[in-house]
N, C-alpha and C positions, 0 to 999 in steps of 0.2 A: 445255620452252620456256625459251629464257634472256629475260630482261627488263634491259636497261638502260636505269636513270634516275638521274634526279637524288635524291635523299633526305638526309632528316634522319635521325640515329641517337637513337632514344627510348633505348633502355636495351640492355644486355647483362650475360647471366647466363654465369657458369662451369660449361661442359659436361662436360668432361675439364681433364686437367692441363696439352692446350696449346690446346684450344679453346673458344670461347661460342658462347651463343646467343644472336644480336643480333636488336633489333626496330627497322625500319625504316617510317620516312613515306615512299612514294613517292608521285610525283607523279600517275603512269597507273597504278596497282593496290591503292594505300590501303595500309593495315599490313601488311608483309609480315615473317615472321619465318624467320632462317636461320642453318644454323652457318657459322660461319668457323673454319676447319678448320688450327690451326698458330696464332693469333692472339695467343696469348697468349706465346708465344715470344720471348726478347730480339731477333731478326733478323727477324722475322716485319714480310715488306711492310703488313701491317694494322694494324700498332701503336699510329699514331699516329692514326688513320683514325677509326675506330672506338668516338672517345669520345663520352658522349652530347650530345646538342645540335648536334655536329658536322654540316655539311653536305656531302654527299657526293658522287660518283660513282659509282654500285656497279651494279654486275654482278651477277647470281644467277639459277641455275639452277634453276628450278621444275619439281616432277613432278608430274601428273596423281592427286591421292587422295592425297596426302602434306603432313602439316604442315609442315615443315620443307622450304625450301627450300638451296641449298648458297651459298655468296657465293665468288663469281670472283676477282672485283679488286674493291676499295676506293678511290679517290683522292679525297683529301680536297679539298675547294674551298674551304670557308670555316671555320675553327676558329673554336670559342666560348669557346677559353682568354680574347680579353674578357671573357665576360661575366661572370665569375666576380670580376672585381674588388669588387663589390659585394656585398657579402653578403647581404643584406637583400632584394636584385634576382634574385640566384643562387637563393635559396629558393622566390620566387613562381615561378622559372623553371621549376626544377627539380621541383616541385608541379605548372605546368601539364601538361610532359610524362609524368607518372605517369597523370596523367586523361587525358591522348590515349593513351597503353599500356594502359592498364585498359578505357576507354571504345571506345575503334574495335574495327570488325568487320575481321575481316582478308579481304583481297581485295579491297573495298569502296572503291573510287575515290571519296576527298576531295581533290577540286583546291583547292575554299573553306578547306578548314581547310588545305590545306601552303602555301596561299599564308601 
């Protein structure tokens, strides 16, 4: 099943040496987590996509019985290189998003909370 939506990027961990595993807020399927496969890569279309808090476009490939979904494409729509200006802003930010990564069930459609 592939799913495109729109999502925010919670967090990404280093998988291998040129990919993560990114955890995404979508809008129609709640936390979804998947590798991006190549991402880490200086040329890699994911590059800039993929930071957290970023608001995205993404594509990904989900399989029936498998945690890990695959990510297609990334396009970014909204960076949150703003919000960082703040430091003090960045922190409370950056704290919410660890408790919607820790806290959300994955699959679990929250329209309330990505609004």
């Amino acid at each position: 099943m592939r799913l495109t939506s729109e999502a925010f990027v919670l967090s990404r961990t280093p998988l291998t040496e040129s990919s993560w595993i990114v955890s995404l807020l979508t809008r129609h399927k709640g936390k979804v987590r998947a590798v991006a496969k190549g991402a880490r890569r200086p040329r890699s279309p994911f590059r800039g996509a993929l930071e957290p808090l970023n608001r995205v476009r993404v594509e990904v490939s989900l399989r029936e019985g498998r945690d890990l979904g695959t990510v297609i494409s990334a396009d970014l729509e909204e960076s949150a290189f703003d919000l960082f200006g703040s430091w003090p802003s960045a922190k409370i930010l950056l704290a919410t998003v660890e408790v919607l990564d820790r806290g959300l069930a994955d699959h679990a459609a929250e329209e309330e909370t990505f609004r």
